[in-house]
N, C-alpha and C positions, 0 to 999 in steps of 0.2 A: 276739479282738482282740489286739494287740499291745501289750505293756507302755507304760506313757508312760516317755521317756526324759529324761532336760536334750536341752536344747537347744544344738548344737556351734555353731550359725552363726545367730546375730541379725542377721545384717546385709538389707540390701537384696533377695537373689536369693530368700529361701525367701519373703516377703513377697509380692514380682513372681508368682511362678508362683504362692501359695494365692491371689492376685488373678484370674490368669487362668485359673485350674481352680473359683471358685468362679464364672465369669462364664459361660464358657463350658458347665457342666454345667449351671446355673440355667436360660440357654437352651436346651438341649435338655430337660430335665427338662417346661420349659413346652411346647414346642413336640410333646413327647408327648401333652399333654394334649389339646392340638389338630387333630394328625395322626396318621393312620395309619404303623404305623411302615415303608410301601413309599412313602411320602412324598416326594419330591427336596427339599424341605425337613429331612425329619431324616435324612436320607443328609448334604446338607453340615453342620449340627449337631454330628451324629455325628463326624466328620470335625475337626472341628474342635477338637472334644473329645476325642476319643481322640488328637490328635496331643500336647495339650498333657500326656494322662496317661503319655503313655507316653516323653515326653519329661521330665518332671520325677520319674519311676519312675527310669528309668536315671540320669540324676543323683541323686537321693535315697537309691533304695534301695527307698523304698516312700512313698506320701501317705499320711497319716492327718489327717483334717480334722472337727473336734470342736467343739460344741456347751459353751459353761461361760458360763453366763447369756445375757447379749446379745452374747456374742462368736463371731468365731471362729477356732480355733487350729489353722492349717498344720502339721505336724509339730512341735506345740508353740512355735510361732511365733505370736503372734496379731497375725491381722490387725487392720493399721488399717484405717477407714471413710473414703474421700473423695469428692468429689460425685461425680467421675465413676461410680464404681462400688457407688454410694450403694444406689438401687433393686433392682440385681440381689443384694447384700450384705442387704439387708434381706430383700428377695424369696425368695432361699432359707432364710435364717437361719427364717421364716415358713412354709414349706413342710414344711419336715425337721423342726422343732417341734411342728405339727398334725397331722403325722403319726407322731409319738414316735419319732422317730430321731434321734439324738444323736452320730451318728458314722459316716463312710465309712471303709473302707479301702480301698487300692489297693496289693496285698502285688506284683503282679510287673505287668509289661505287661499287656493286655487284647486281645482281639480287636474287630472288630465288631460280631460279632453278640452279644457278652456282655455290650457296653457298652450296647448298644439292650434288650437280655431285661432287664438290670437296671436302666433308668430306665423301662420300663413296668411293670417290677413296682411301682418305687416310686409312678410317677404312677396306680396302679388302687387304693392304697390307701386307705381311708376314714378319713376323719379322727374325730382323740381315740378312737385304739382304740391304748392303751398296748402291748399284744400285739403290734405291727407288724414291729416286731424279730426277732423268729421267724418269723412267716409267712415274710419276706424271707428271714433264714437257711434253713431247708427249701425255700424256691426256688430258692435256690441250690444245695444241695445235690441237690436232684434232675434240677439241669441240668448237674451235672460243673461248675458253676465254683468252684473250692476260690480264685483269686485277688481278690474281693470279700468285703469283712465288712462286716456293720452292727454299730452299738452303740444300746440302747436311750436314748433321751432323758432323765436326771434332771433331773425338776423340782425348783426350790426350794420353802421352804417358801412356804403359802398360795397355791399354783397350784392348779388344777382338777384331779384327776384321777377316773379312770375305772377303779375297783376292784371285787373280789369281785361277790358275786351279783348286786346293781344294773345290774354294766356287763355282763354276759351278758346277763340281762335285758332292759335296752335296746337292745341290741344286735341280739338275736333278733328282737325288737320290729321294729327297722328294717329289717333283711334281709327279714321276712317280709313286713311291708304294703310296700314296695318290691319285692317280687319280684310283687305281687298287681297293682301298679300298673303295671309291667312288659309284666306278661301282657298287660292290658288294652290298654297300647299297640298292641301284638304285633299283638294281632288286628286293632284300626283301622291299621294298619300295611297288613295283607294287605288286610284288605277294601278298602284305596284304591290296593293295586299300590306300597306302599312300602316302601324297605327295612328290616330289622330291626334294629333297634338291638343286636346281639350285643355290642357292646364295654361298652355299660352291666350286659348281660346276666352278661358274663364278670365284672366286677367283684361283684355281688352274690353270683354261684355261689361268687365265693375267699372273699368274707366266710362266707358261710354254712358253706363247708369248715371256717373257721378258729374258728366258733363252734361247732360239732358234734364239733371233736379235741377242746375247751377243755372243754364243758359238754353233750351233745347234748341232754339233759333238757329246755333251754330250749327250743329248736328245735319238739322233739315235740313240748311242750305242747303249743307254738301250732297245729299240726296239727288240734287237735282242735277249732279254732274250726269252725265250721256257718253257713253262709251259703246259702240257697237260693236268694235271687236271684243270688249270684256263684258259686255252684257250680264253674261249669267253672273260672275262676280260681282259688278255693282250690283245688280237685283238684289241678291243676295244679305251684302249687308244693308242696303237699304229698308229693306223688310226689317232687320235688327233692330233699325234707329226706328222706323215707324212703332215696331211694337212694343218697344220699354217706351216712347212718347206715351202712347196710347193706355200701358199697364200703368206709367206715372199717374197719370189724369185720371184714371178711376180709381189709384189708390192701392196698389202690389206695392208690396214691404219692397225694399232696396235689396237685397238678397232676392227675391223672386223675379228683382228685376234682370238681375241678370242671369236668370234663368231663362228667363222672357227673348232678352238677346241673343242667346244659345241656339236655341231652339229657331229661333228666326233666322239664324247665321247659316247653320244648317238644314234648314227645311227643307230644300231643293234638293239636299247632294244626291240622291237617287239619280237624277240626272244624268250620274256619271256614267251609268250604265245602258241609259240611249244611246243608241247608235248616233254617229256623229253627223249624217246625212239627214235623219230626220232631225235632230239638235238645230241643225243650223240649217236648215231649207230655204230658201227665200221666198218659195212658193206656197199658199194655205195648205196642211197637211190634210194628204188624204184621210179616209172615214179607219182605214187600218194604220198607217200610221198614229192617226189619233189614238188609236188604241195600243200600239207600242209606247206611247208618250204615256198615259194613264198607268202606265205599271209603274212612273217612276214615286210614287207616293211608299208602295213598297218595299223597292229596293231601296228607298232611304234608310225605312223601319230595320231593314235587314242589315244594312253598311252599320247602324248605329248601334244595332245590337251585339254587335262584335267590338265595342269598345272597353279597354280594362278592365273600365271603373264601374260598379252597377251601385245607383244611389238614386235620390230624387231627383236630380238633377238629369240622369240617362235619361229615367223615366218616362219626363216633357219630354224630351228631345226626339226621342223614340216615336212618341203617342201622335207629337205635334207634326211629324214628318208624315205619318201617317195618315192621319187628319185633315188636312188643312186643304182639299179639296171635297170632304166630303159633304159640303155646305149645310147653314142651320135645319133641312128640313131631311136630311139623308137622301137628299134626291142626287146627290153626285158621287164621285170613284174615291177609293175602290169601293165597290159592293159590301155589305155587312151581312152576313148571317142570321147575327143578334142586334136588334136596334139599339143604340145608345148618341144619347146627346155626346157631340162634339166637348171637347175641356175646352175653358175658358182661353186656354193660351192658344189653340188649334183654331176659336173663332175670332180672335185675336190675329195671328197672322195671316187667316185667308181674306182679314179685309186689307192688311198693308201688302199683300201679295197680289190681290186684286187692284188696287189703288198704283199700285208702281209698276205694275204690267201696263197698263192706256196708260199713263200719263206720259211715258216714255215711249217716242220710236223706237219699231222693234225690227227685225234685219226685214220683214214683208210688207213694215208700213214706216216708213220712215217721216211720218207727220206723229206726232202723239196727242191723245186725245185733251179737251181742255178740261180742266178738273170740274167744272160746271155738269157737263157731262155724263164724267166717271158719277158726281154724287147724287144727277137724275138715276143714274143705271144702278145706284146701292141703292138708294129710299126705291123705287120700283119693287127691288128684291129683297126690302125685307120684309123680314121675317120666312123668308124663303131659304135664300141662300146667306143671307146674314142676319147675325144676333142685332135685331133692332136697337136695345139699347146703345151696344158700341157702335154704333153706324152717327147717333147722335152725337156721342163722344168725340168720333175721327173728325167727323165735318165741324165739328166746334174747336178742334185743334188747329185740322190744316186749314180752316176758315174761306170764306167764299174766294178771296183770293190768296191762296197760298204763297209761302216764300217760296220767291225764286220766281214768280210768276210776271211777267215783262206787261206795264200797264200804260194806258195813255191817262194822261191828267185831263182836267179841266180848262188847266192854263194852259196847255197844248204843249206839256214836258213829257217824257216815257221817263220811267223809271223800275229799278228792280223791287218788288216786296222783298225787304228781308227781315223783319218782324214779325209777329204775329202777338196782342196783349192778351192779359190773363181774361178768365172763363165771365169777367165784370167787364169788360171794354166792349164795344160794337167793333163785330168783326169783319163788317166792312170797311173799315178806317185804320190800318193797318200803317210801320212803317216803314218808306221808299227812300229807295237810294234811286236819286235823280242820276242822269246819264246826260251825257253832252260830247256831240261828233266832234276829232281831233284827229286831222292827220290821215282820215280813212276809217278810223274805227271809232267806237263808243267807251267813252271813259267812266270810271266814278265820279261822281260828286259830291253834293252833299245829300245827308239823311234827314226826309223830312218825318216828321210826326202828322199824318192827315186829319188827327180830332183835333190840330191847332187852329183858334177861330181867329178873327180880325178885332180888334179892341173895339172899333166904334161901331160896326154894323153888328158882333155877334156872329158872323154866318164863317163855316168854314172854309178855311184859304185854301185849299187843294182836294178833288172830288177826282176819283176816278172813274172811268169816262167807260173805257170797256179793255178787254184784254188784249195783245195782240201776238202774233206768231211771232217768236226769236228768233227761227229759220229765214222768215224775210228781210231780216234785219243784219241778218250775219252775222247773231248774239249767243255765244255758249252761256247760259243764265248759268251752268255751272263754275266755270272759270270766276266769276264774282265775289263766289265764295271762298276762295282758295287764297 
């Protein structure tokens, strides 16, 4: 952002314009919220606003329009409040608050389509997430527009906010049973020929990006919730949170990332179109069944191609539905006519889609497999069925013992992992939330760090011993999380 400067000119003109650039941006701010942005409603919006920004740019130099209590200040000008412009002055002053932005800038002229990319940024953002600031910055940066800045919102003292592990926590919380709630729609969506709500879709996918750069630990936990009667739902966004983890750690811009999420959110819907008896069988499906089961890669391609909106964005979502059983060597469904490598997003979610199928009981196997396992049965298969490089990536993420994963110590403690340190730590040494029986069941306790050593010997204080099963323990490792 730009320095604050005095102010050369109190008089009348810089008041008039932070009047009609707060009035006019308010209204298109909202009418984002309303419309799509191929709208003739926010085409004139737009229009209208960009005239006044790029009008009071060349006079000015640059807008800077700022947040300092219940005010706000024009290029250090502060507006006054009067009826007529009462609503829309409160209106945004309320908007850009809830959403912890404390400041626009406007350093040179704008185009149109930069001024419409940056008021949907702002209106997809979720409220009381102090972080917004950043997401917004890196939005921009990954679109080339260097002539927009945000500033984050400081509260004064005794306002709410939303810090450290709590507000990850929460946070995670919401992205996650809102993405669960999502699905659901999704599918009563298709099953009555309606269309999909992608724009609520995209908003959840950016949160969950912007929780996963911040903290991804939180995310995973929740992965490990176990739901049988909602199965295909959890899978679902589970595969999401694995595959923006995974796009993170090799390095997908923030914007692909939640493309990444999309596409994983959706991979499965085909599904919806199985029959419901083979869907939920409790018994191994027969060699035809199997084969009604295989069309649903398909019918995804096909559900998804009937959506609105056709962009890059479809595109993955379409491809990756498609895809993401046809494994790295094309030896799986559906069939191709023409060979072609799998896209990096499609070999991307057939390993979190592989990986969260065993690790979780399923309605015919109610044990799930241990991740040790799963990651003998990926290194077996690669470069078979998966892209060798991400298979090194994944297992270096969820690490030998993954969060959420229920372990016995050395000192003869169990505890939950629910850490995991970055790609420099040894990823057997992870950190556990100790557990201790109370009453009949197993509580929290404290978190330990397992690379903490003993001051005089040097040797470390807590070694995990081997894993154990949370079903005989009558342990939901999900529930932990929550």
């Amino acid at each position: 952002m730009t320095e604050e400067i005095p102010s050369r000119d109190l008089g009348h003109l810089p008041i008039q314009r932070g009047t009609e650039f707060i009035v006019t941006f308010y209204r298109l701010l909202k009418g984002a919220t309303l419309y799509n942005r191929k709208n003739i409603i926010i085409d004139r919006l737009t229009q209208e606003c960009l005239q006044v920004i790029n009008k009071s740019v060349n006079s000015e130099g640059h807008i800077s329009l700022k947040i300092v209590r219940d005010n706000f200040f024009f290029n250090n000008v502060r507006i006054q409040v009067n009826a007529d412009q009462y609503f829309a002055l409160k209106g945004l002053l309320n908007e850009m608050r809830n959403r912890w932005i404390g400041e626009l800038e406007f350093k040179d002229e704008v185009n149109e389509e930069q001024l419409i990319d940056f008021v949907y940024f702002l209106s997809d953002l979720e409220e009381n997430n102090e972080g917004n600031y950043l997401y917004i910055l890196k939005q921009l940066e990954y679109r080339g527009i260097s002539t927009i800045q945000v500033g984050k919102y400081e509260s004064i003292k005794g306002e709410e906010i939303y810090a450290g592990f709590k507000q990850w926590k929460q946070k995670s919380k919401e992205v996650y049973f809102r993405s669960i709630n999502l699905i659901k729609d999704a599918v009563e969506d298709v099953k009555n020929q309606r269309m999909l709500n992608v724009r609520k879709a995209k908003r959840l996918m950016q949160n969950a990006v912007y929780v996963i750069m911040q903290d991804e630990s939180a995310l995973l936990g929740l992965a490990n919730i176990k739901n049988y009667d909602e199965y295909i739902f959890n899978h679902s966004v589970n595969v999401a949170i694995y595959a923006i983890a995974i796009g993170h750690r090799i390095g997908v811009p923030p914007k692909y990332l939640s493309h990444l999420g999309m596409a994983g959110l959706f991979h499965d819907i085909g599904k919806v179109q199985i029959p419901k008896e083979v869907l939920v069988k409790s018994e191994k499906l027969s060699q035809e069944e199997l084969t009604i089961m295989r069309f649903h890669p398909i019918f995804g391609a096909e559900i998804l191609m009937r959506m609105k909106e056709w962009d890059g964005l479809s595109t993955r979502m379409i491809t990756t539905a498609f895809e993401h059983h046809l494994k790295y060597d094309l030896t799986g469904y559906p069939k191709l006519t023409r060979k072609r490598k799998p896209s990096l997003f499609s070999r991307i979610i057939a390993l979190a889609d592989f990986y969260d199928f065993l690790v979780r009981p399923m309605i015919y196997n109610r044990l799930p497999y241990v991740s040790e396992k799963i990651f003998g049965l990926m290194l077996e298969r690669s470069g078979k069925d998966f892209d060798p490089a991400l298979i090194k990536v994944f297992i270096n993420m969820i690490g030998i013992f993954p969060i959420g994963t229920l372990v016995l110590l050395n000192t003869n403690e169990i505890g939950i992992v629910t850490q995991i340190k970055g790609d420099s730590e040894p990823i057997d040494r992870p950190e556990v939330c100790l557990l201790y029986y109370s009453d009949g069941e197993y509580l929290k306790g404290q978190i330990v760090d397992l690379k903490e050593k003993e001051e005089t010997t040097g040797e470390f204080k807590r070694t995990i011993v081997k894993t154990l099963n949370p079903n005989e323990y009558n342990i939901n490792v999900g529930e932990f999380f929550i």
